[in-house]
KEKE-3310 file (N, C-alpha, C; in steps of 0.2 Angstrom, whole numbers, plus 5000, padded with zeros to 4 digits):
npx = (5491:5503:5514:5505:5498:5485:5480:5475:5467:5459:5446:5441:5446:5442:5437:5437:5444:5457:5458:5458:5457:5468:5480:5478:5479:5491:5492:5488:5492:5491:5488:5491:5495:5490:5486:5476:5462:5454:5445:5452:5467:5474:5475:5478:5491:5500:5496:5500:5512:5516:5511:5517:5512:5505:5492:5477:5462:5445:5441:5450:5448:5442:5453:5461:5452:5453:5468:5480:5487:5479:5471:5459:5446:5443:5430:5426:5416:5401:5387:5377:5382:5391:5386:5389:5401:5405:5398:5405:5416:5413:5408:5420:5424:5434:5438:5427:5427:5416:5410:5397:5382:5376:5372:5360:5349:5336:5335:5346:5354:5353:5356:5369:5373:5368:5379:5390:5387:5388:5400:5407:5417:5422:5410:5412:5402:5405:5408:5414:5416:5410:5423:5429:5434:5428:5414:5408:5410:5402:5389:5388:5388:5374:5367:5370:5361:5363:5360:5345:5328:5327:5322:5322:5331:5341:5346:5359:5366:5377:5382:5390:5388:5398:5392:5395:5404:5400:5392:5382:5373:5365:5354:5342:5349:5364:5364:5360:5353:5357:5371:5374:5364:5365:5376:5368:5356:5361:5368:5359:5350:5358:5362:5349:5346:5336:5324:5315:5299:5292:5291:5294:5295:5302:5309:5316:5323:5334:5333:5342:5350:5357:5355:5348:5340:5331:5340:5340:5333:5323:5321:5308:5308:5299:5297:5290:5281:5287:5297:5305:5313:5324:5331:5341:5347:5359:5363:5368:5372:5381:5393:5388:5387:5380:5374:5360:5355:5341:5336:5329:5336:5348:5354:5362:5375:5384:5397:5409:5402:5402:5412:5429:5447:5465:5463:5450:5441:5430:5421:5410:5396:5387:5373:5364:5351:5361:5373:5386:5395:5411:5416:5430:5440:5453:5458:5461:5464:5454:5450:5461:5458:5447:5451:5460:5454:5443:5454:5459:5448:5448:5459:5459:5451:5435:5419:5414:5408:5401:5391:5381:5371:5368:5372:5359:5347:5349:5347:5335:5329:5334:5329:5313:5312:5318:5303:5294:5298:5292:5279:5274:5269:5268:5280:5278:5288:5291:5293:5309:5325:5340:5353:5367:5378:5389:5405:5416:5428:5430:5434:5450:5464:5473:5488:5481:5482:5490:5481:5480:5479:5465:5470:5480:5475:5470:5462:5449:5434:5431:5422:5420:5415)
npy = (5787:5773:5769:5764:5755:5753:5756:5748:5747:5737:5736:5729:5714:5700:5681:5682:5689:5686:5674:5676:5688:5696:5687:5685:5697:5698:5692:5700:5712:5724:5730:5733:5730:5740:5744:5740:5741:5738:5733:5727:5724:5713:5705:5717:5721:5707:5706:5716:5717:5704:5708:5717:5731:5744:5746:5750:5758:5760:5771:5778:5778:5791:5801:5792:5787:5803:5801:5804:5792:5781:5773:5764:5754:5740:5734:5723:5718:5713:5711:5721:5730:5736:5750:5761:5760:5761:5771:5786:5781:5780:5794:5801:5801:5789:5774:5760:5742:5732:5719:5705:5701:5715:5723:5727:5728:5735:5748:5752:5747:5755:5768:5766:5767:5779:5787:5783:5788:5804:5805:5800:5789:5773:5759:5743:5730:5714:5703:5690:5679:5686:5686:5677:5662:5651:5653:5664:5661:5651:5659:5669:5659:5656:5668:5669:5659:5648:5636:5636:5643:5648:5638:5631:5631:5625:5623:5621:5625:5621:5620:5613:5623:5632:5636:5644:5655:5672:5674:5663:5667:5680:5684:5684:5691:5688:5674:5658:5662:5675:5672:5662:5659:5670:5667:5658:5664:5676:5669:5662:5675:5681:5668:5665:5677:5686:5693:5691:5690:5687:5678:5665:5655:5643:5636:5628:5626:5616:5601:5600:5612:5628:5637:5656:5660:5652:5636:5631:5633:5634:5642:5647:5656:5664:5668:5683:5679:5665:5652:5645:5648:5637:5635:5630:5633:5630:5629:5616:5606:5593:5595:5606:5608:5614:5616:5617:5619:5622:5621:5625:5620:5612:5607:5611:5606:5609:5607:5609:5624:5638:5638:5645:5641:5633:5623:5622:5620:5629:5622:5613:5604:5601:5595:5587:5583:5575:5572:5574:5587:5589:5605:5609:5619:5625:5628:5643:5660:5667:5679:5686:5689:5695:5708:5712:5717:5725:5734:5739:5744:5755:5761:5763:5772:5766:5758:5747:5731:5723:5732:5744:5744:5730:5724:5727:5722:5709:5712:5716:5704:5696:5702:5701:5688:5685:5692:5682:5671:5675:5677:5667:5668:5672:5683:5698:5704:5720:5723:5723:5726:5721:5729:5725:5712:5699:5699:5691:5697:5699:5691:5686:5675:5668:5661:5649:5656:5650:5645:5652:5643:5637:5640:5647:5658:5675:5677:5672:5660:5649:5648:5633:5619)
npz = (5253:5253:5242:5234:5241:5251:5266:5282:5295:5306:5316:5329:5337:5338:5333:5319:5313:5320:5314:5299:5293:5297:5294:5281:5274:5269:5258:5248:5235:5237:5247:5266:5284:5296:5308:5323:5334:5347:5363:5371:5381:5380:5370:5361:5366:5364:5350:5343:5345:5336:5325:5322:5321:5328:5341:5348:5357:5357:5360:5357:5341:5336:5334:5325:5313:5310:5305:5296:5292:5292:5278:5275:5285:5294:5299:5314:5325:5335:5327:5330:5333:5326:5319:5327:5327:5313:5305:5311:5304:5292:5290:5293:5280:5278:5270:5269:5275:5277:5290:5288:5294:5289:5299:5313:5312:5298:5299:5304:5295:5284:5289:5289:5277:5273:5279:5273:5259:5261:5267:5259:5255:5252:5253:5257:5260:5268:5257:5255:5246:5234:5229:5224:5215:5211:5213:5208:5195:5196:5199:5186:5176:5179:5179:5166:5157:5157:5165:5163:5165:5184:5194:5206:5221:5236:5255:5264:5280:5291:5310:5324:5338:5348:5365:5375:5367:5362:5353:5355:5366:5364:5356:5343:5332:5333:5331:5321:5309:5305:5306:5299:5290:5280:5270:5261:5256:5253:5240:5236:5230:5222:5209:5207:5203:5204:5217:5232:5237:5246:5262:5274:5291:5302:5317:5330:5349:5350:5360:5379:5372:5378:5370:5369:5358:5342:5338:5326:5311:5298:5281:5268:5252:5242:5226:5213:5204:5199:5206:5218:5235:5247:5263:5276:5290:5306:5322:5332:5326:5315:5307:5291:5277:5259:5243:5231:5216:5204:5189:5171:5162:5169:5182:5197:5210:5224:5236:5245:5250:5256:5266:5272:5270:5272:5264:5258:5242:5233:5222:5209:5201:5189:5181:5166:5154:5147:5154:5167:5173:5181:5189:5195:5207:5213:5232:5239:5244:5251:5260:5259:5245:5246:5251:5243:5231:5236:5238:5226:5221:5228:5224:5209:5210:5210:5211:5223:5221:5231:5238:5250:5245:5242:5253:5262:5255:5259:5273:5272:5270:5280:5290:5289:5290:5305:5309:5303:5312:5323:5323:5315:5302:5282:5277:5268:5257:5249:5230:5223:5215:5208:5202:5200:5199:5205:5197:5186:5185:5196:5203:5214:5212:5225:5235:5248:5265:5281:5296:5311:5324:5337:5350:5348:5344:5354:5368:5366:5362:5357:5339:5337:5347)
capx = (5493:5509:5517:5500:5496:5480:5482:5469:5465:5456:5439:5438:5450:5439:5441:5438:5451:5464:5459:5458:5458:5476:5487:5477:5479:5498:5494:5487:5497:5490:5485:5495:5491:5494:5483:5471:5458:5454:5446:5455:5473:5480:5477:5482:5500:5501:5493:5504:5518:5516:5510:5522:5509:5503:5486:5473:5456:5438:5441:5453:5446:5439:5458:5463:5448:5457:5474:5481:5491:5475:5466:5453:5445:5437:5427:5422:5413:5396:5380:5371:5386:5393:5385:5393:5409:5405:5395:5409:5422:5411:5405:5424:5428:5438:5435:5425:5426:5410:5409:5392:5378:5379:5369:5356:5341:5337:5335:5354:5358:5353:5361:5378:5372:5369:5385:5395:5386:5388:5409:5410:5423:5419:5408:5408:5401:5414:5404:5422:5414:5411:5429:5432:5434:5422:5407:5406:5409:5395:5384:5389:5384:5365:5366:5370:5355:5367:5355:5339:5326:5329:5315:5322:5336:5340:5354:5360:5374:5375:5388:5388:5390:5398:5388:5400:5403:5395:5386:5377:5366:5366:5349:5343:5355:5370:5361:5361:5352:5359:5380:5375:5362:5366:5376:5362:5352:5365:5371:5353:5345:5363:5361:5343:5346:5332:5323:5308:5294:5289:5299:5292:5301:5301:5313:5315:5327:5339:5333:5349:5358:5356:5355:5344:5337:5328:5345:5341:5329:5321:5318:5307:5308:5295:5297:5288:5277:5287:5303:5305:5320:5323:5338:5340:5352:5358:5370:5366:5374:5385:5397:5387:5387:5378:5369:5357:5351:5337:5335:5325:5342:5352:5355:5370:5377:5392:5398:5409:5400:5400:5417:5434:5451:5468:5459:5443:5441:5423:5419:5402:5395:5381:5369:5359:5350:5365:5378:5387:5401:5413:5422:5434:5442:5457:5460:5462:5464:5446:5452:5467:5456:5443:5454:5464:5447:5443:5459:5459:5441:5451:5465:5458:5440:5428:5414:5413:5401:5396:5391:5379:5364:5370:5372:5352:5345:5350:5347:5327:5324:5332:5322:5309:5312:5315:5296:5290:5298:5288:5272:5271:5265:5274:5280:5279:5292:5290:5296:5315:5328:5347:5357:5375:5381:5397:5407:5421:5433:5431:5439:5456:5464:5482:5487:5478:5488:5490:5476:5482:5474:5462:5475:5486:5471:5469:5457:5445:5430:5432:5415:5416:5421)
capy = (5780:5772:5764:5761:5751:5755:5756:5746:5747:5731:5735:5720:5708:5692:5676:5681:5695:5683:5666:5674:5693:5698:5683:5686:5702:5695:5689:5706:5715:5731:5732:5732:5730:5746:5745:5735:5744:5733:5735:5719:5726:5708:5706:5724:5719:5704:5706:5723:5714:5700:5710:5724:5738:5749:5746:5756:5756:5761:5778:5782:5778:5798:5801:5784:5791:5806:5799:5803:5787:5776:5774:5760:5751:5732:5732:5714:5719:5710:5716:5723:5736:5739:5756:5762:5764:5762:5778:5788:5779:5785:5801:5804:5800:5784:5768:5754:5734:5729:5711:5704:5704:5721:5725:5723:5730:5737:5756:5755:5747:5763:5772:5766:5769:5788:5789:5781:5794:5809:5807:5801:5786:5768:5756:5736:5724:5708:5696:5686:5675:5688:5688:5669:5663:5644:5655:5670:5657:5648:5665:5671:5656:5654:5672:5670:5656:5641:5632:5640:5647:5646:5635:5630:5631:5623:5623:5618:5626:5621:5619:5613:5629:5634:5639:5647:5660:5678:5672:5660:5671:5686:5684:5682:5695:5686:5667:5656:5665:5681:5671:5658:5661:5676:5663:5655:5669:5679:5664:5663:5680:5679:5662:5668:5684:5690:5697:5688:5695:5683:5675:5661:5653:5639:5635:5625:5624:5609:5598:5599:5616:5633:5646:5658:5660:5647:5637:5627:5636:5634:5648:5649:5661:5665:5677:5684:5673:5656:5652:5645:5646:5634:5635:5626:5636:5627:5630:5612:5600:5593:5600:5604:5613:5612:5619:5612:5624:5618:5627:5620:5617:5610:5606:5611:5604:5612:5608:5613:5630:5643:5640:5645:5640:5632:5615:5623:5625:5627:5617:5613:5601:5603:5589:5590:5576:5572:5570:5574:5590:5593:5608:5612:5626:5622:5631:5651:5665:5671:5686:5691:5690:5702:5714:5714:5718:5731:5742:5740:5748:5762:5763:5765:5775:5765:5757:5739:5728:5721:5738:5743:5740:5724:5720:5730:5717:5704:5715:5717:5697:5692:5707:5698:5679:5689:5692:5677:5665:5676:5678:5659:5669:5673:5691:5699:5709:5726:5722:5727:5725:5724:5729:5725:5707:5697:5698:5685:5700:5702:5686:5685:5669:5669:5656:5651:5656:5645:5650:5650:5634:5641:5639:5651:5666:5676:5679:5672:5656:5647:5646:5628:5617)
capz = (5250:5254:5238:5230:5244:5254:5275:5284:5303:5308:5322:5334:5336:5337:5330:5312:5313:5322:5312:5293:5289:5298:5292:5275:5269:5267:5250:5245:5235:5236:5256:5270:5289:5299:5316:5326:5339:5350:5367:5377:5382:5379:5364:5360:5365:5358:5344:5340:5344:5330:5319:5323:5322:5333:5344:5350:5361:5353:5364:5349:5336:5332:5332:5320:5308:5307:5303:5289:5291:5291:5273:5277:5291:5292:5304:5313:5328:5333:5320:5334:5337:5320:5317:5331:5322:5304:5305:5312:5299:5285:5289:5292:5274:5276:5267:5275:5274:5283:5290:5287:5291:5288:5306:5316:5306:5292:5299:5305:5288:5280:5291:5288:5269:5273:5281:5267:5255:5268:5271:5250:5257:5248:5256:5255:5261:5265:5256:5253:5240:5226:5227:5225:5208:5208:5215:5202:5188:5195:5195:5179:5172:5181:5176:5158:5155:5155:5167:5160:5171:5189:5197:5214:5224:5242:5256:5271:5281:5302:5315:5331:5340:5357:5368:5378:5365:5364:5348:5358:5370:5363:5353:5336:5328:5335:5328:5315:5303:5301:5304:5294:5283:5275:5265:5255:5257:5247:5236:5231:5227:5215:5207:5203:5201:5208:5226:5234:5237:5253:5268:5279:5291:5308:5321:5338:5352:5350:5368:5380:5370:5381:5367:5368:5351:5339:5335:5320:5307:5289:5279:5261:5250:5237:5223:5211:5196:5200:5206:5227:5239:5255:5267:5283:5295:5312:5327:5334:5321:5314:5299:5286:5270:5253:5241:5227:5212:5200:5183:5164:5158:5172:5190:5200:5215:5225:5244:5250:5244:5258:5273:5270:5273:5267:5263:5255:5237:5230:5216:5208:5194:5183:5178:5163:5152:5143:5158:5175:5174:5186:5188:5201:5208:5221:5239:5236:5251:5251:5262:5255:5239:5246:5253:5236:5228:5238:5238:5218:5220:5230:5220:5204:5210:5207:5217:5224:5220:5234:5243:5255:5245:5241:5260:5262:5253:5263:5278:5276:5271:5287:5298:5289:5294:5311:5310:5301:5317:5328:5322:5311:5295:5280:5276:5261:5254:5241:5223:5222:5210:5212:5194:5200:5203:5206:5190:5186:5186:5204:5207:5214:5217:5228:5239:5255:5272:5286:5300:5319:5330:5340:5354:5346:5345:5361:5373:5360:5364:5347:5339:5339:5353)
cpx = (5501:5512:5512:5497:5490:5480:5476:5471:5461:5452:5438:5442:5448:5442:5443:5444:5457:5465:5462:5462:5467:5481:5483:5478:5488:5499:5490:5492:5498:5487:5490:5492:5492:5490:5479:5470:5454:5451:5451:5463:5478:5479:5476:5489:5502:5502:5498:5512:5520:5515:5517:5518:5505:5495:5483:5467:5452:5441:5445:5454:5444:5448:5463:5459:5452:5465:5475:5485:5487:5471:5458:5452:5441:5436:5424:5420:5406:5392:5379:5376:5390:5391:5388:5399:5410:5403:5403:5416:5421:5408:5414:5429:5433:5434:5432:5425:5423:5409:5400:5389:5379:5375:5365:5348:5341:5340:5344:5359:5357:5356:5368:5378:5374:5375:5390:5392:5387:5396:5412:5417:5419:5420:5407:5408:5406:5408:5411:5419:5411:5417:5432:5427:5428:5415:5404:5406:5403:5389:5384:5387:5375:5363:5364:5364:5357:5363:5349:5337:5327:5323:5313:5331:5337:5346:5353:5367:5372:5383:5387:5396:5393:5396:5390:5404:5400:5390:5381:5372:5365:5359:5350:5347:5362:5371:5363:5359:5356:5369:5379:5372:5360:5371:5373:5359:5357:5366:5363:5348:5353:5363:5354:5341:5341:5329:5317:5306:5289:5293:5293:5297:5300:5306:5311:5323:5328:5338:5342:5353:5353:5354:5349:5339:5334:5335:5345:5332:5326:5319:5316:5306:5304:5297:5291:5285:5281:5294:5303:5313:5321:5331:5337:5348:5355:5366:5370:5368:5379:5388:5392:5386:5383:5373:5366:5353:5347:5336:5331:5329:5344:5350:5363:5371:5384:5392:5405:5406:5401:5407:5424:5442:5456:5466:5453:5443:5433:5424:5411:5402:5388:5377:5365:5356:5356:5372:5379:5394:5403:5416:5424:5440:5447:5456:5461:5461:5459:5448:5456:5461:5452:5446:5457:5458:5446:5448:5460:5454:5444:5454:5462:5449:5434:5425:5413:5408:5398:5395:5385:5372:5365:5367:5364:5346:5345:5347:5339:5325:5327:5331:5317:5308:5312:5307:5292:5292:5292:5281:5270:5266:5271:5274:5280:5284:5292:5293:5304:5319:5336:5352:5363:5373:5386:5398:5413:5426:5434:5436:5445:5457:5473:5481:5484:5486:5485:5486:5480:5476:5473:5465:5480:5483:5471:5465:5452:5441:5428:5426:5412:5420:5425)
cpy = (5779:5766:5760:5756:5752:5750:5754:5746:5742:5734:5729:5716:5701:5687:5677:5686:5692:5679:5671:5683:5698:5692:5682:5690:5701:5695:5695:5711:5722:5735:5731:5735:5735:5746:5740:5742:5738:5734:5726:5724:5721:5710:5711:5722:5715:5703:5711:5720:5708:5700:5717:5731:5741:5748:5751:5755:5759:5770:5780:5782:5786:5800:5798:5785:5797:5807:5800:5796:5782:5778:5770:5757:5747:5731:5723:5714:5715:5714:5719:5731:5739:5747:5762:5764:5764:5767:5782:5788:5783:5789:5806:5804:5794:5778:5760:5747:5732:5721:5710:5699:5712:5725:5724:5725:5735:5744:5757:5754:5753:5768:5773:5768:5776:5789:5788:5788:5803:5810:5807:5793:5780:5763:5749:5732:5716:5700:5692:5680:5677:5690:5680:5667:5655:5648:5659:5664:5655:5654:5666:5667:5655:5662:5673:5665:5649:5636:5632:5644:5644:5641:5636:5628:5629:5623:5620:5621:5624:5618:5619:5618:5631:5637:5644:5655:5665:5676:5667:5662:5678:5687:5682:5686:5693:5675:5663:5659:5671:5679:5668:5657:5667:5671:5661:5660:5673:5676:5663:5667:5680:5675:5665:5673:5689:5692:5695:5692:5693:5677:5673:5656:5650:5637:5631:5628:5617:5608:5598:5604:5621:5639:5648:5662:5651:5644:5632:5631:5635:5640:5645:5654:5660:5670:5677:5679:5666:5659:5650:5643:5644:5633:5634:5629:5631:5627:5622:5604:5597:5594:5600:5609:5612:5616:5617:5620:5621:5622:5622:5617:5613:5610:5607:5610:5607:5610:5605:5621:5637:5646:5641:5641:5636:5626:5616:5627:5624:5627:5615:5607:5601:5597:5591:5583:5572:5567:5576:5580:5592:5599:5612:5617:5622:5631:5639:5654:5668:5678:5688:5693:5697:5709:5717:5718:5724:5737:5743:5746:5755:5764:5767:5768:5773:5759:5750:5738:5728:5727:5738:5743:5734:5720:5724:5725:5709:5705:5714:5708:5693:5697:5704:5690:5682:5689:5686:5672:5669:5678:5670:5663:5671:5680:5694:5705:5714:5726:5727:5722:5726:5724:5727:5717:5705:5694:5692:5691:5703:5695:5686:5677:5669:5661:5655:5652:5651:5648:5646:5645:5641:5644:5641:5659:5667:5678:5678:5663:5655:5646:5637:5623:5612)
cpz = (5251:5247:5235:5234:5251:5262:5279:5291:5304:5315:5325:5330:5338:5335:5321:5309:5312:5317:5303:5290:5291:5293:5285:5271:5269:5261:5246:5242:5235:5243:5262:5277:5295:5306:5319:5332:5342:5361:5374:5376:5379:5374:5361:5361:5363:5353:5340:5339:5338:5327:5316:5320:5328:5335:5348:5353:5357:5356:5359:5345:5333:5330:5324:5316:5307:5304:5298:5287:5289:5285:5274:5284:5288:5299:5307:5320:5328:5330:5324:5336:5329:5317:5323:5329:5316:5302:5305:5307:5293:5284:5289:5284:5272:5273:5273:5272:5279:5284:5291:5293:5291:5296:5310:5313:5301:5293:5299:5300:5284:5283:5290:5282:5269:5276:5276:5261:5258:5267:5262:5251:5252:5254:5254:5259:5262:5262:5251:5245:5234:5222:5224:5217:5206:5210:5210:5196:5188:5194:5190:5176:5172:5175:5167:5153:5154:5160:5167:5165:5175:5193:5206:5217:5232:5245:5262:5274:5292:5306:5320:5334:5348:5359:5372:5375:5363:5359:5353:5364:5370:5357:5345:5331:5325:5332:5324:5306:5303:5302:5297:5288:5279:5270:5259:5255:5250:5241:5230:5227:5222:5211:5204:5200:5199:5214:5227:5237:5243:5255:5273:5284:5297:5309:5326:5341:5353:5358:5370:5376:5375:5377:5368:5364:5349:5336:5329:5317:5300:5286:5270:5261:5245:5231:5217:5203:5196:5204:5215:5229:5246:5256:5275:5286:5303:5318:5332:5331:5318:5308:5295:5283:5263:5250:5233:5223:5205:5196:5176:5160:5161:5178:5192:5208:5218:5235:5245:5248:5250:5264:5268:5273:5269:5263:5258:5249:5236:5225:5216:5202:5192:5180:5173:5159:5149:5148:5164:5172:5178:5185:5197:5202:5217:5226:5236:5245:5250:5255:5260:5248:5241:5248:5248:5231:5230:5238:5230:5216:5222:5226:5214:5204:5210:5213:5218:5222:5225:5240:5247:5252:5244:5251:5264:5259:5255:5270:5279:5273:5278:5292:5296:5291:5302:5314:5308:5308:5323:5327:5319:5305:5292:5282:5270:5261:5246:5236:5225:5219:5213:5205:5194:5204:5204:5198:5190:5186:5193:5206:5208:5217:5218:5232:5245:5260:5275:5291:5304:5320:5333:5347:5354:5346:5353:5362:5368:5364:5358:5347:5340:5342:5353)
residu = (UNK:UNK:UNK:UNK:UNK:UNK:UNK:UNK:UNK:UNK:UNK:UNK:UNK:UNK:UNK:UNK:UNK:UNK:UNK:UNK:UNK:UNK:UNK:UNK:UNK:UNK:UNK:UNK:UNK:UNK:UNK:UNK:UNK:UNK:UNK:UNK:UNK:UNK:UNK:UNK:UNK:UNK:UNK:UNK:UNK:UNK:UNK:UNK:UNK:UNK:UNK:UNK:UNK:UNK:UNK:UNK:UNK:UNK:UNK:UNK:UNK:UNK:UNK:UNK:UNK:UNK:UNK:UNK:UNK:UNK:UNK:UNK:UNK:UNK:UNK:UNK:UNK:UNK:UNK:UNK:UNK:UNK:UNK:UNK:UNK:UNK:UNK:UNK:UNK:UNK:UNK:UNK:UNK:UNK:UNK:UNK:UNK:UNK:UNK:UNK:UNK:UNK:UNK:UNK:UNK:UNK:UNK:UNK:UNK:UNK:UNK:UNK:UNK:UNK:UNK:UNK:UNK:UNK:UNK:UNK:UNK:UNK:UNK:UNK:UNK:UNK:UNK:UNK:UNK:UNK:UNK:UNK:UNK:UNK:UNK:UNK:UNK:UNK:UNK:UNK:UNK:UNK:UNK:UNK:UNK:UNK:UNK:UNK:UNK:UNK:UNK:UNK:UNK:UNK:UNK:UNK:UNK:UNK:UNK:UNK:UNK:UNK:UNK:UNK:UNK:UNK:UNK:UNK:UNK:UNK:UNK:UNK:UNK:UNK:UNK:UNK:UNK:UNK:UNK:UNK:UNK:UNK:UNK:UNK:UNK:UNK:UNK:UNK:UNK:UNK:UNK:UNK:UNK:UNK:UNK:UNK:UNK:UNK:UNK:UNK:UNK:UNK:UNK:UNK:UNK:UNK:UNK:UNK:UNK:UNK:UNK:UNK:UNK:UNK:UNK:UNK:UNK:UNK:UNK:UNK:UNK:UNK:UNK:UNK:UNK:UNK:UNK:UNK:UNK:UNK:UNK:UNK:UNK:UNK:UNK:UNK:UNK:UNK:UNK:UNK:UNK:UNK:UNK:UNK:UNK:UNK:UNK:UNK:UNK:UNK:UNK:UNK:UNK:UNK:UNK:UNK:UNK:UNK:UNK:UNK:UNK:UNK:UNK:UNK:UNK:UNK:UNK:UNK:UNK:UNK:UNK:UNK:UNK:UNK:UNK:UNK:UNK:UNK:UNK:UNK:UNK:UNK:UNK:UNK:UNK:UNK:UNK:UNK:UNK:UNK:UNK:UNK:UNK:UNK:UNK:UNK:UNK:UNK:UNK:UNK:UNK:UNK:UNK:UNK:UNK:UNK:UNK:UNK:UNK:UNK:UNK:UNK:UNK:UNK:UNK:UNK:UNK:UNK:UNK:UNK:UNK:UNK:UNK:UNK:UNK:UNK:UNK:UNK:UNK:UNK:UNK:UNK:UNK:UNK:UNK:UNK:UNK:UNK:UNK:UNK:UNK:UNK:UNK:UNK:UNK:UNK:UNK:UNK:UNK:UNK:UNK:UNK:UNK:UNK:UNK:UNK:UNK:UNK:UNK:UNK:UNK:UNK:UNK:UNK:UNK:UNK:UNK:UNK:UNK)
# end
């Protein structure tokens, strides 16, 4: 430790590296940005030079795991590649910041599990929104009975996508469901603070787009003795965000609910028989939050929430919509429980940074055109 302040190395220099999690961990006061790994040369010298640390290639990463100088890694590499050196990270005993989804299948999400129990390092999940302070309120309240039982819940998140980058033809891993809808996906097994038990789910190709996956999706979700959940995914549309939760007390309403950035705070309001409330939450650094989150969990020993069962239970209900597009039946999934959710003292709230124009990241194919 340096000064109480936990040393990250950033895997893959992408856009979500470039756009959020580098000029974010700024407002953390307990993290500080000490490497990038990166196989593109450019942006290694650039990038090091802006930052003024030190860059590195994947070829050095066994080294950069044994560093004493490096305490954590955040990984942002695509799903399909992620075990590949989050293994490695956490069999070596470092701390890991996994960007979601957490991989490409369930098997390789238990792997990364057994390596984080194996090396002893702290494993979490970036799900940036148990760290943001309008989202947990809103949980903690579903949670605590304040809009009774949960009945139904529904969403919409989609983006007209560029085809042109990697996500766009690199299969269903790299798609709309597992970018986009791990959002509602997450946002609803916590809101109802339960695990469904059956996943159906239908797609097309948008006439006139090239991807090659299904690029606009619906998924229901079933759970046990009542309760349904629908969420409409899409790389083919335009902006959209929202999500609608139906309970015996209340109804709540939230959009902007799932993007981040200096502009985007989420806010919600609550409808019940008597009236309409709003409550609003301004702009907040969602990454700097999660990072600060995370190093507190190092700092003081103790074990994040959103860890890698957290990010496992996300993992087998989209290997299941996987199955349900291609077969057109549902799937059922084996009763499971999850005891840990997002607390209101995980929120941090800082201010937002300013993100690079697309036209300032490098060697990057912004996702949207």
């Amino acid at each position: 430790m340096t000064d109480k302040k936990i040393r990250f190395a950033v895997v893959g220099g992408g856009q979500i590296s470039q756009q959020a999690f580098m000029p974010g961990i700024a407002r953390a006061p307990n993290a500080v940005l000490a490497a990038l790994v990166t196989g593109d040369p450019e942006k290694g010298e650039k990038l090091a030079r802006e930052y003024n640390i030190p860059a590195y290639h994947y070829d050095d990463l066994p080294s950069l795991i044994a560093s004493p100088d490096i305490d954590a890694f955040y990984l942002a590499t695509p799903n399909a590649l992620h075990p590949k050196h989050a293994i490695p990270i956490l069999e070596g005993g470092k701390h890991l910041l996994l960007e979601k989804a957490m991989a490409g299948s369930v098997k390789d999400a238990e792997a990364i599990i057994a390596a984080q129990k194996k090396g002893g390092g702290k494993l979490m999940v970036a799900y940036r929104l148990h760290c943001e302070p309008g989202t947990v309120e809103m949980i903690d309240r579903s949670r605590n009975g304040e809009f009774g039982d949960i009945l139904f819940f529904n969403a919409s998140f989609g983006q007209n996508f560029a085809e042109a980058n990697h996500r766009g033809h690199s299969g269903f891993w790299s798609g709309p469901v597992p970018d986009l809808g791990t959002y509602p996906l997450n946002a609803l097994r916590n809101l109802i603070g339960r695990e469904p038990v059956g996943v159906s789910a239908h797609g097309f190709q948008t006439p006139g787009r090239g991807f090659n996956f299904e690029d606009t999706v619906s998924v229901t979700l079933r759970f046990a003795e009542y309760g349904l959940a629908t969420f409409t995914v899409s790389f083919a549309c335009a902006p959209t965000e929202e999500l609608r939760l139906v309970g015996t007390k209340a109804s709540v309403r939230s959009s902007p609910c799932f993007m981040f950035g200096p502009d985007t705070g989420i806010s919600y309001t609550v409808t019940t028989e008597d009236d309409t409330t709003s409550h609003n939450h301004t702009p907040t650094e969602q990454f700097g939050g999660e990072i600060a989150y995370f190093a507190d969990c190092i700092l003081n020993d103790q074990d994040p929430e959103p860890d890698g069962e957290e990010g496992l239970m996300d993992m087998r209900v989209l290997e299941a919509i996987e199955r349900a597009l291609a077969t057109g039946k549902e799937q059922s999934l084996s009763p499971a429980s999850r005891t840990r959710r997002p607390q209101r003292s995980q929120a941090r709230n800082f201010p937002p940074v300013n993100e690079p124009e697309p036209n300032e990241m490098i060697s990057i194919v912004p996702q949207s055109p």
